[in-house]
C-alpha positions as CSV (number, residue, x, y, z in Angstrom):
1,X,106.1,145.9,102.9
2,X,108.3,149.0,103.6
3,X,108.5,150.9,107.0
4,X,106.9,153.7,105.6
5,X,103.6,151.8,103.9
6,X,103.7,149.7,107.2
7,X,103.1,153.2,108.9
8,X,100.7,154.0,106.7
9,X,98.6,151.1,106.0
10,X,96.0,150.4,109.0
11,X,95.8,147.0,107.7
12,X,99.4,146.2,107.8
13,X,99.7,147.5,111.3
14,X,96.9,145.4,112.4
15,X,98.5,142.5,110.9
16,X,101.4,143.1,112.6
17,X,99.7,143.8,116.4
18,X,98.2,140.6,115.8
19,X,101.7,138.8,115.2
20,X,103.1,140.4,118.4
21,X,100.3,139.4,120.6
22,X,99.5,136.1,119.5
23,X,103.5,135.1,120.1
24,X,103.4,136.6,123.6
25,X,100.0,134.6,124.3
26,X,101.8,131.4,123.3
27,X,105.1,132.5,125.5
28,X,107.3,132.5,122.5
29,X,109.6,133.9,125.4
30,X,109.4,134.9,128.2
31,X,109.5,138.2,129.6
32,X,109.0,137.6,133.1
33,X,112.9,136.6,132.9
34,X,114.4,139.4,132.1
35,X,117.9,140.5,132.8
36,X,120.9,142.6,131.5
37,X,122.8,140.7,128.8
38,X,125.9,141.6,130.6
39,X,125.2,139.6,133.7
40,X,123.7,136.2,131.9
41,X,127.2,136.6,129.5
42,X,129.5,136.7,132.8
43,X,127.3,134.0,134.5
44,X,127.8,131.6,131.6
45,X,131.4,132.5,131.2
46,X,132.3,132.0,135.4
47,X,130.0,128.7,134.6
48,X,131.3,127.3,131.6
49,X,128.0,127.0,130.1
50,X,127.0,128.0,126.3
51,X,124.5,130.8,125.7
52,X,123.5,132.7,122.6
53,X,122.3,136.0,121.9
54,X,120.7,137.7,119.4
55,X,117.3,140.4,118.6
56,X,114.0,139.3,117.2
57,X,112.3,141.9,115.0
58,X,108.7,142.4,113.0
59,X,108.5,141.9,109.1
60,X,105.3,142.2,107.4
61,X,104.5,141.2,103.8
62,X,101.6,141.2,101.7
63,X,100.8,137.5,100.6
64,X,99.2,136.6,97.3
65,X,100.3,140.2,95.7
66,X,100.4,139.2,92.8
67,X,96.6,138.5,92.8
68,X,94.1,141.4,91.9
69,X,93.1,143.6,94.9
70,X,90.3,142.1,96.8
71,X,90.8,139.0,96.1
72,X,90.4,137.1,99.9
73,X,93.7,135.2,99.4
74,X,95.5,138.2,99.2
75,X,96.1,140.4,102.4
76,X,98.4,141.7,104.9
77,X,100.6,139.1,107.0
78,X,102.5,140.2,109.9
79,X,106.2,138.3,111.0
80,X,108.1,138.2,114.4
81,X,111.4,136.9,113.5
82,X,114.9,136.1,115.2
83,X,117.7,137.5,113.6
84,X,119.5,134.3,112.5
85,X,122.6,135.9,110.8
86,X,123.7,137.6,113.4
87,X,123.8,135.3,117.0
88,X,126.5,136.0,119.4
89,X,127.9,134.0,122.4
90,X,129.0,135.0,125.8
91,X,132.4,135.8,124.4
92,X,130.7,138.3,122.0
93,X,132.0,135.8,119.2
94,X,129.9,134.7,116.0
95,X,128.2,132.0,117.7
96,X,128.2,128.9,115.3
97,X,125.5,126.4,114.9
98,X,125.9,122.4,113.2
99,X,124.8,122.6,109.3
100,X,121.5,120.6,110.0
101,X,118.4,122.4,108.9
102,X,115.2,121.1,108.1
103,X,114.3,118.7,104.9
104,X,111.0,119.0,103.6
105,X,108.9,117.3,101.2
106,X,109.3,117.1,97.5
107,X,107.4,118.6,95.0
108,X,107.0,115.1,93.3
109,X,105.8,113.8,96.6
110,X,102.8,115.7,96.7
111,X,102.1,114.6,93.0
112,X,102.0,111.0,94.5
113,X,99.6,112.2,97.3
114,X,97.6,113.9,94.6
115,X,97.8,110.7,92.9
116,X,96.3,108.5,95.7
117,X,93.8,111.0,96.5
118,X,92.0,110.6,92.8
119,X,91.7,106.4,93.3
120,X,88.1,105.7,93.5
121,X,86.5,106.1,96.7
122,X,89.4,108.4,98.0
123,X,90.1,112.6,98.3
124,X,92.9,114.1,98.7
125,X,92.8,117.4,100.8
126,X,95.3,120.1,102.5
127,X,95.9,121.8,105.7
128,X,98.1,124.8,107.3
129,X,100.0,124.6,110.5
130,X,99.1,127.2,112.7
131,X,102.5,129.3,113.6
132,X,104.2,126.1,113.1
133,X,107.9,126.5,114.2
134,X,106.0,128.0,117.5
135,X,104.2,124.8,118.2
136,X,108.2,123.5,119.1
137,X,110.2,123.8,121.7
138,X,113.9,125.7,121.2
139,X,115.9,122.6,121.8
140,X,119.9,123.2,122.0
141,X,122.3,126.4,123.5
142,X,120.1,128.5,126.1
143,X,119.3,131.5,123.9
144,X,118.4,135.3,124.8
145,X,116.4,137.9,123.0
146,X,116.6,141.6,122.5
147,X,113.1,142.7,121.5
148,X,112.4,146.0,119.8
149,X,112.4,148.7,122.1
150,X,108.6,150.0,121.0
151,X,107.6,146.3,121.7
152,X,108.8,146.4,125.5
153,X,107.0,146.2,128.3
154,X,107.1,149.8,130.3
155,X,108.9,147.8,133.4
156,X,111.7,146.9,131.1
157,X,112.9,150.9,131.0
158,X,114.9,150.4,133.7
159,X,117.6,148.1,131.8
160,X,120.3,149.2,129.8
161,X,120.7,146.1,127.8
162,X,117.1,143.6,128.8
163,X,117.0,140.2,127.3
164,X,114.7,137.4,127.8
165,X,115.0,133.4,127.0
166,X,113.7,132.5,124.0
167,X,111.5,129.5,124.5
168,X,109.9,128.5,121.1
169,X,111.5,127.6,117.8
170,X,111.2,131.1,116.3
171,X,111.2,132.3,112.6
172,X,114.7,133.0,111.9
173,X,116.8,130.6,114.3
174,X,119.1,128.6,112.6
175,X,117.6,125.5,114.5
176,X,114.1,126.3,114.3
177,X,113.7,124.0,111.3
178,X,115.3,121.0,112.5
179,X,113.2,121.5,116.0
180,X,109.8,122.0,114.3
181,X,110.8,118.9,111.6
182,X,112.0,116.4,115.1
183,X,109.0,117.5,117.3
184,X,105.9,117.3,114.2
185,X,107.6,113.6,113.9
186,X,107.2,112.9,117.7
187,X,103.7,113.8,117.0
188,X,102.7,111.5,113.8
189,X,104.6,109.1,115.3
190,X,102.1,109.0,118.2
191,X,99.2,108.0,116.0
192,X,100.8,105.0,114.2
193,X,101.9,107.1,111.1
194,X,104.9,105.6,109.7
195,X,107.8,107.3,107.8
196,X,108.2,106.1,104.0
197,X,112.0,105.3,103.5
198,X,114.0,107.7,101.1
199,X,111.3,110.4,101.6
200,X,111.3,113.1,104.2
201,X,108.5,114.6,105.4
202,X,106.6,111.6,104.0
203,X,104.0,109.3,105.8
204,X,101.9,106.1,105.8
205,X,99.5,105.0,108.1
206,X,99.5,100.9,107.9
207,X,96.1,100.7,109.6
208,X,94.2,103.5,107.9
209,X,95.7,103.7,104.2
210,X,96.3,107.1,104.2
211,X,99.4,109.3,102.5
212,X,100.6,112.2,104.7
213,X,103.2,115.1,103.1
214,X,104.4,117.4,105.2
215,X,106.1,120.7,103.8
216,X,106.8,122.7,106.3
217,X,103.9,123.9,107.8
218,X,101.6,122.4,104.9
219,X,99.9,119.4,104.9
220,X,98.3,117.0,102.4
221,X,96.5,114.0,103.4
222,X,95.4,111.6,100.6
223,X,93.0,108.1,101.4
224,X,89.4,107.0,101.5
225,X,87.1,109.9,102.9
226,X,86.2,108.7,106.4
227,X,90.1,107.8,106.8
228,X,91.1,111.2,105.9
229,X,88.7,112.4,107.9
230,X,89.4,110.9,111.5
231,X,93.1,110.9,110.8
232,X,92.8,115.1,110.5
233,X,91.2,114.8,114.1
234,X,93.5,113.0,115.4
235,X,96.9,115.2,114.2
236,X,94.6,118.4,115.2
237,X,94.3,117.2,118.9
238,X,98.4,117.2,118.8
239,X,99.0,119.6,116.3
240,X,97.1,122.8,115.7
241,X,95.6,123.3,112.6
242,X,93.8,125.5,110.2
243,X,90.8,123.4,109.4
244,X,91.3,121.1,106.3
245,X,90.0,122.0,102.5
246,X,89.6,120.6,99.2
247,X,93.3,121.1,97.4
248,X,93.5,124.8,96.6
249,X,96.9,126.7,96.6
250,X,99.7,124.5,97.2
251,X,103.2,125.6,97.1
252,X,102.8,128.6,95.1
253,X,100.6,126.6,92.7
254,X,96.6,126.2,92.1
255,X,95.5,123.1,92.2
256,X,91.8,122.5,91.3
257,X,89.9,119.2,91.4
258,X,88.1,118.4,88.9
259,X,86.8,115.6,86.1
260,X,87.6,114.8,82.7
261,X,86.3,113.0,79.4
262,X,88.7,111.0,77.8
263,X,88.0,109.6,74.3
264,X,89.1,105.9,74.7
265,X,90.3,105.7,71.0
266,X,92.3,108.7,71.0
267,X,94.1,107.5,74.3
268,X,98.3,107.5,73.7
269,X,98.9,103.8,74.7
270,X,96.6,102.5,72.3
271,X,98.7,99.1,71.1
272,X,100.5,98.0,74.1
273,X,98.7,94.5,75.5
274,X,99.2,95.6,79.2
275,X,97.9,99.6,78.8
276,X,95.3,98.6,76.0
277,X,92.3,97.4,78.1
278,X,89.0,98.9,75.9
279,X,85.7,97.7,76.1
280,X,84.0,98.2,72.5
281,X,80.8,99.3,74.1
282,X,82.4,102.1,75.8
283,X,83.8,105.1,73.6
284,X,83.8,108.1,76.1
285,X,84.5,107.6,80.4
286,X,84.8,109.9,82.7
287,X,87.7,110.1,85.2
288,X,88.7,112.3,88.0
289,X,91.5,114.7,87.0
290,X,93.7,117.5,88.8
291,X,94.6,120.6,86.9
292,X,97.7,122.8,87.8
293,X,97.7,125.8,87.2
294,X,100.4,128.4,87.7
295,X,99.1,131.4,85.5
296,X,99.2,133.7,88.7
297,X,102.9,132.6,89.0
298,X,103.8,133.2,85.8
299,X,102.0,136.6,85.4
300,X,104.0,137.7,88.6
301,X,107.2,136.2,86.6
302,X,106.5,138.5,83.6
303,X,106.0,141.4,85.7
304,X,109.3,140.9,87.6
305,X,111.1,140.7,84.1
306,X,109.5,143.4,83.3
307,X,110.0,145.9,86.4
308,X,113.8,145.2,86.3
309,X,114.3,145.6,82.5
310,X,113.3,148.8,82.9
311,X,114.4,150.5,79.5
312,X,115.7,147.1,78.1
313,X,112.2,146.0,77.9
314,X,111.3,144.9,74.2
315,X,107.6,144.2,73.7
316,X,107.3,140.9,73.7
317,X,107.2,138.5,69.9
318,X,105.2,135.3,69.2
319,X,107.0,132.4,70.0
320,X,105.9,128.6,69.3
321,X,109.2,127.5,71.9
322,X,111.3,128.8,74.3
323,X,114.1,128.0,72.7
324,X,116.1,130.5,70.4
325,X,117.5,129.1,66.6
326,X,121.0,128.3,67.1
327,X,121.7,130.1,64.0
328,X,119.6,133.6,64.9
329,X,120.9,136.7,64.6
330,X,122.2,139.0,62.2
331,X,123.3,137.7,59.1
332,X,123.0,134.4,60.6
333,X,125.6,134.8,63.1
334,X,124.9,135.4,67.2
335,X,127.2,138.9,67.9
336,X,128.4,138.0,71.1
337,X,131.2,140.3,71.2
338,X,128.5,143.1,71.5
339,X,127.4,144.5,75.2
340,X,124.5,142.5,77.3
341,X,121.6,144.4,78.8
342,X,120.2,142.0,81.0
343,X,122.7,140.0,82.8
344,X,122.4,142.5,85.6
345,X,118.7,141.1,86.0
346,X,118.9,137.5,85.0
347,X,119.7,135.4,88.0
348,X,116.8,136.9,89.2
349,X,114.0,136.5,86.8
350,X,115.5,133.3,86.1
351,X,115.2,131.8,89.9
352,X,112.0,132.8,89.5
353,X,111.0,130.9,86.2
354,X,113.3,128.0,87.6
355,X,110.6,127.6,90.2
356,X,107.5,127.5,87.9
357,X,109.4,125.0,85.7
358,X,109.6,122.7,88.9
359,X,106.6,122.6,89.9
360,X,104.9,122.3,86.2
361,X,105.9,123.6,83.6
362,X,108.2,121.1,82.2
363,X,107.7,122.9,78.8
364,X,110.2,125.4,79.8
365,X,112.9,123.1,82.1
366,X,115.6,123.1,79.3
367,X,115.2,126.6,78.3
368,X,115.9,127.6,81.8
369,X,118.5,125.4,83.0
370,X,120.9,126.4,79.8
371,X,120.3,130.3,80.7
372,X,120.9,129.6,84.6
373,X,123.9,127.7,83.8
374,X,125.3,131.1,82.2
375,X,124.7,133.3,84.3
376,X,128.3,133.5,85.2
377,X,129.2,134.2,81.5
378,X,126.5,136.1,80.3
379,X,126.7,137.6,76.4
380,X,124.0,139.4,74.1
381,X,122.8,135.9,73.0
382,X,122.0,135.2,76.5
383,X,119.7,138.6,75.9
384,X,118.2,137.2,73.6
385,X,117.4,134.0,75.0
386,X,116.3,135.0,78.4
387,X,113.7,137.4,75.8
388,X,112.4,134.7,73.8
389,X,112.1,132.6,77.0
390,X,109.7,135.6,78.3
391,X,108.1,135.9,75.3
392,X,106.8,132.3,75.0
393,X,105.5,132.3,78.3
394,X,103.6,135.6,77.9
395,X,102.0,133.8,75.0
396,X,101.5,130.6,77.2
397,X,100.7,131.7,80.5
398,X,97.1,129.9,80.7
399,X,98.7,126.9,79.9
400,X,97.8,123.8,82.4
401,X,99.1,120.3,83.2
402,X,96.4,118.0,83.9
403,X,96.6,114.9,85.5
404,X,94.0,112.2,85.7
405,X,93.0,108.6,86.9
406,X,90.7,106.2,86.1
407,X,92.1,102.9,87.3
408,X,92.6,101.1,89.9
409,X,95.7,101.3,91.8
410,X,96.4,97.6,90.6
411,X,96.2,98.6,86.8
412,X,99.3,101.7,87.1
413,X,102.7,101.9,86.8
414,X,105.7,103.7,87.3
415,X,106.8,105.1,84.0
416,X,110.4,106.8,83.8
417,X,111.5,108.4,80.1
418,X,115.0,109.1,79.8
419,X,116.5,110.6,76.6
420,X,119.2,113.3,75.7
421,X,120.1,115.5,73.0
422,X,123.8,114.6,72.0
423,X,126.1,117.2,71.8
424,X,123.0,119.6,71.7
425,X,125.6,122.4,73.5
426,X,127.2,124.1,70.8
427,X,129.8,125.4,73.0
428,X,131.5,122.7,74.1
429,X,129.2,119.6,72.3
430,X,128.1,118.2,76.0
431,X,124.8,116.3,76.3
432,X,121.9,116.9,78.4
433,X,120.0,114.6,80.0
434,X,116.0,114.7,80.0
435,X,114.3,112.6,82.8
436,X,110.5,112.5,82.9
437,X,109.1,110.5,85.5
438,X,104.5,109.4,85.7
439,X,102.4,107.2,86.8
440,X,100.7,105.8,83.9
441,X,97.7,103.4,83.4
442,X,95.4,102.4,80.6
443,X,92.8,105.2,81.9
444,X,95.7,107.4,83.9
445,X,98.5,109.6,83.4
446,X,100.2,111.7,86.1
447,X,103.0,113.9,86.0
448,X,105.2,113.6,89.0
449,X,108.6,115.2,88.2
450,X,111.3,116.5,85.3
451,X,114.5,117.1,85.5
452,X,116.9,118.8,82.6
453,X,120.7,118.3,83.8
454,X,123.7,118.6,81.6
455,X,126.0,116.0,81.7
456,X,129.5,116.5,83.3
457,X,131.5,115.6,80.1
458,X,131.5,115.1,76.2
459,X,129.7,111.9,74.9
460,X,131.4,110.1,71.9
461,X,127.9,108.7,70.8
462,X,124.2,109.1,70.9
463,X,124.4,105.5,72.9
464,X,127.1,107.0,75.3
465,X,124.4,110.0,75.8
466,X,121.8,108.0,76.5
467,X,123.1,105.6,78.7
468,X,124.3,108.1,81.1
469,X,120.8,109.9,81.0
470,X,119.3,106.7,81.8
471,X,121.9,106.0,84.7
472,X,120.8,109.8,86.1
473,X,116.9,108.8,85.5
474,X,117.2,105.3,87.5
475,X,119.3,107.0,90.1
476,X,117.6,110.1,91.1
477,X,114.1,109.5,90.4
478,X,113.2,105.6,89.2
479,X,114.2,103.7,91.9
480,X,113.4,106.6,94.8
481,X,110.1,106.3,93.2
482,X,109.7,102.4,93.9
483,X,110.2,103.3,97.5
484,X,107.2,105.3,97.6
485,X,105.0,102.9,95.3
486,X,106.1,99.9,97.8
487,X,103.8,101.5,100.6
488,X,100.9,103.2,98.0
489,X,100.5,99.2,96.8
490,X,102.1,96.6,99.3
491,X,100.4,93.6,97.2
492,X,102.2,94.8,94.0
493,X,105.3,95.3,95.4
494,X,108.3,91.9,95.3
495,X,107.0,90.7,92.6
496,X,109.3,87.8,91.7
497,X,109.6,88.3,87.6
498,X,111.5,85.5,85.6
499,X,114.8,86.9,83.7
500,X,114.9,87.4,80.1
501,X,111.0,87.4,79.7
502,X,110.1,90.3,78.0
503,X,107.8,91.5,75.4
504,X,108.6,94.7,73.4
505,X,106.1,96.3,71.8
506,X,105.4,99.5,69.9
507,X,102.5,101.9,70.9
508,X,101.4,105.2,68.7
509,X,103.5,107.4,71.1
510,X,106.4,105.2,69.0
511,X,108.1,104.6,71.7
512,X,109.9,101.4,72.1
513,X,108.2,99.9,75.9
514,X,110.0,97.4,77.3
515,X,107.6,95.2,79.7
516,X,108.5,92.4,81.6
517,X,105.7,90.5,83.6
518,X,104.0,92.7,86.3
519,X,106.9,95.8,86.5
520,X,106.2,98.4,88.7
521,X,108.9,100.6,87.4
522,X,108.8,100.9,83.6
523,X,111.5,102.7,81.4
524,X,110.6,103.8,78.1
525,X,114.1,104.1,76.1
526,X,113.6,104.8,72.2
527,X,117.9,103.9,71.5
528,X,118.1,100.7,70.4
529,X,121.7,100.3,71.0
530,X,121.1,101.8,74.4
531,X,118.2,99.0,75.4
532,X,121.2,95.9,74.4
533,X,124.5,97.5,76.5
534,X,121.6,98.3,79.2
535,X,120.9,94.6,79.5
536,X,124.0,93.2,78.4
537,X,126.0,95.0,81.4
538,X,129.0,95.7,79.1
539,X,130.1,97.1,76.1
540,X,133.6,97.5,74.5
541,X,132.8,100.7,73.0
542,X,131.6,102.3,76.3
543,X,134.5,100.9,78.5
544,X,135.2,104.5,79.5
545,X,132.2,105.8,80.9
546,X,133.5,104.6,84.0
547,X,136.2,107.2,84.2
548,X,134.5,110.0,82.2
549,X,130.8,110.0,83.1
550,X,131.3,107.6,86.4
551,X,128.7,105.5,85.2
552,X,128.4,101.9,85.6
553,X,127.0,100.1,83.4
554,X,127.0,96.6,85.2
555,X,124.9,98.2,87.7
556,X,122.5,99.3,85.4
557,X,122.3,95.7,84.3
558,X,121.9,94.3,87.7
559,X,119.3,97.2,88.5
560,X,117.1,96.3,85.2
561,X,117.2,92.9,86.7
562,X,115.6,93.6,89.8
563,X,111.9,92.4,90.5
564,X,109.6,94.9,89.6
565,X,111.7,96.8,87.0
């Protein structure tokens, strides 16, 4: 909102009155200290002491704009923030602060929570923070504020230069992440809640069996009803609250509860022994499901585009993909050689999309990583991707992912697909790596991350390719994941498996699944060449990847060994 709607919106003033007041009830600072900079600088100075500096100031922004007006999620929000970029000591120096910062949850964690939450007999719901960061203490240098001169108390007239100690881990501070993220642990701490190794911001309560993310100032809470229940008392007695609901808007994405039909002889895994568990009598069941949905999202995307095309615009063409024909252009050849129109604009649209991609639609995930990586570099093929990118998701917008369960906890797995397209870059014939990453069942399929990442150097074979996407997969997301799974279901975890006892089998997806007795973590690899130097833990062929990709491929072997994989 700018300074001249703020004046002229009643609403956005309110918003904003409200912001100020609440922060002085809570004594964000305190006022009753003041003094002239100038003194507290030479105090520290004579002292040897540390103190910091620096003004806080009033933003206001209208949240949920890109919903229609009147619509209740969308209304004015008033900010008091501190000034982070520009702190200085008492020897008027940049003052410097450690590179710490806060690290939140992960998207894919609250798939797993939304996971959990759709087990028989349990929910899954959300709650806000209350002003989180303001809940903390400022812990660190002593700092001062300057507050706005309109926002000063009438006694304060008197100084030339008035600042007050800041008290509360403010909006803005460098530090106020790190304090709010170290004091909301003391808290859940307090009640027994445990921290799940390898994921921040991630909790598990042993007695209870409930699943706690934390991102930010949102928090999802997944376990049987009652549990749930009590266990939201119980953090809102230390922490304050906006009172829990079913899951709604969560991270910029709607997420709506629901239930689903699923015809039991259409389902994918039809064919494997272990997924295929049908009951002749029973044609149609009915699971609980979570959509998510992130049409809003991608209708504010296509406005941004757009509003900053301007008089590039080009009305948008049907498009099946995102992708754009290698070959397309005219007479068959991309003129890159010719001017660009939209690389003024693209980093950010793109940032925008990049976000949307994250969170769900994994349709678009290569499509967007190939423009952001040329955003450095960007020609009039880069035009025309970035338009048919646009294009297909004007024509897709009310496109959904849906997850659902109907098993037990018992009955899932852990199911990583890795795969790349070899030399798929025509510019300098690198490979990218595709990772998908769910929890599958025989009644149960949830999405719980995606990643597109090209790889750092020119494969000699689809096998080389492969292998290195499947190092990446394992790596980043696979065995994370088992970290997580370990606490969801303790009496599935160590499962001691007998080496070489496997059973491949070929389901309608046709994809080759590899299953040993009871895995947990489950990768689905269609190479076949790939599968054999995986297990073997050598191959003369790929001695190199070692030095080119940095990929080792005993480890791989030793990994594919473990229990549960």
């Amino acid at each position: 909102v700018s300074a001249k709607e703020l004046r002229e919106t009643p609403a956005a003033r309110a918003a904003m009155k409200v912001e100020w007041d609440s922060l002085r009830s809570l004594r964000t600072w305190d006022e009753s200290k003041v003094r002239e900079w100038d003194q507290v600088a030479a105090e520290a100075r004579s002292t040897g002491h540390k103190v910091h500096v620096g003004r806080i100031f009033g933003i206001c922004v209208e949240k949920g704009s890109e919903l229609p007006k009147g619509d209740p999620n969308r209304k004015f929000k008033g900010r008091v923030v501190f000034q982070g970029n520009n702190v200085k000591d008492e020897e008027s120096m940049q003052a410097l602060f450690n590179d710490l910062g806060s690290s939140p949850s992960t998207i894919a964690a609250g798939h797993f929570a939304d996971f959990y939450g759709m087990l028989e007999g349990h929910i899954v719901q959300q709650a806000d923070a209350v002003r989180a960061y303001t809940q903390a203490p400022l812990m660190g240098t002593k700092t001062w504020v300057r507050i706005p001169r309109e926002e000063q108390p009438p006694s304060w007239r008197r100084f030339r230069d008035p600042v007050c100690p800041l008290l509360l881990a403010l909006y803005g501070h460098p530090d106020s992440g790190s304090c709010w993220e170290v004091w909301n642990d003391e808290q859940l701490r307090k009640l027994n809640f445990v921290a799940i190794p390898g994921w921040t911001g991630c909790y598990f309560h042993p007695e209870r069996k409930v699943l706690l993310v934390v991102y930010v100032d949102d928090f999802k809470m997944a376990g049987k009803a009652a549990d749930v229940k009590e266990m939201w008392s119980q953090i809102g007695k230390l922490v304050e609250l906006e009172p829990p609901t079913a899951p709604g808007r969560y991270l910029g994405c709607m997420h709506r509860a629901t239930s689903v039909t699923l015809d039991v002889d259409k389902l994918p895994y039809d064919g494997v022994s272990w997924l295929d568990t049908r009951d002749s009598s029973v044609k149609r069941v009915d699971v609980k499901a979570m959509v998510y949905d992130l049409g809003s999202f991608v209708s504010q995307c296509l406005e941004r585009y757009e509003s900053l095309a301007g008089g590039d615009f080009r009305p948008y063409t049907k498009a099946a993909t995102p992708f754009l024909a290698e070959t397309e252009g005219k007479d068959g050849k991309i003129e890159n050689d010719q001017p660009h129109k939209l690389g003024n604009i693209a980093l950010k649209v793109l940032m925008k999309v990049f976000y949307a991609a994250r969170v769900g639609r994994y349709d678009i995930m290569r499509a967007v990583t190939y423009l952001a990586r040329q955003i450095t570099k960007w020609t009039v093929e880069c035009d025309r991707r970035l338009h048919r990118l646009m294009s297909y998701l004007h024509h897709t917008k009310d496109l959904v992912t849906v997850a659902y369960v109907g098993d037990t906890i018992d009955k899932c797995r852990i199911a990583l697909f890795c795969d790349s397209d070899f030399a798929g870059d025509t510019s300098d014939s690198r490979s990218t790596s595709g990772i998908f990453m769910a929890i599958i069942g025989p009644r149960t399929f949830v999405p719980i991350s995606a990643v597109s990442k090209k790889q750092g150097c020119v494969s000699e074979s689809t096998c080389e390719a492969e292998i290195v996407a499947l190092a990446f997969g394992l790596r980043s997301e696979g065995l994370p994941a088992l970290d997580m799974w370990d606490v969801l279901s303790p009496s599935l975890s160590g499962v001691k498996t007998p080496p070489n006892r496997r059973v491949k089998e070929r389901s309608r997806m046709h994809v080759s699944v590899d299953i040993r007795r009871d895995p947990q973590l489950i990768f689905l690899e269609d190479n076949t060449s790939t599968i054999i130097v995986a297990e073997k833990g050598e191959s003369k062929q790929l001695r190199h990847v070692r030095r080119t990709h940095r990929v080792n491929i005993a480890w791989l072997s030793e990994v594919l060994a473990m229990p549960g994989v």
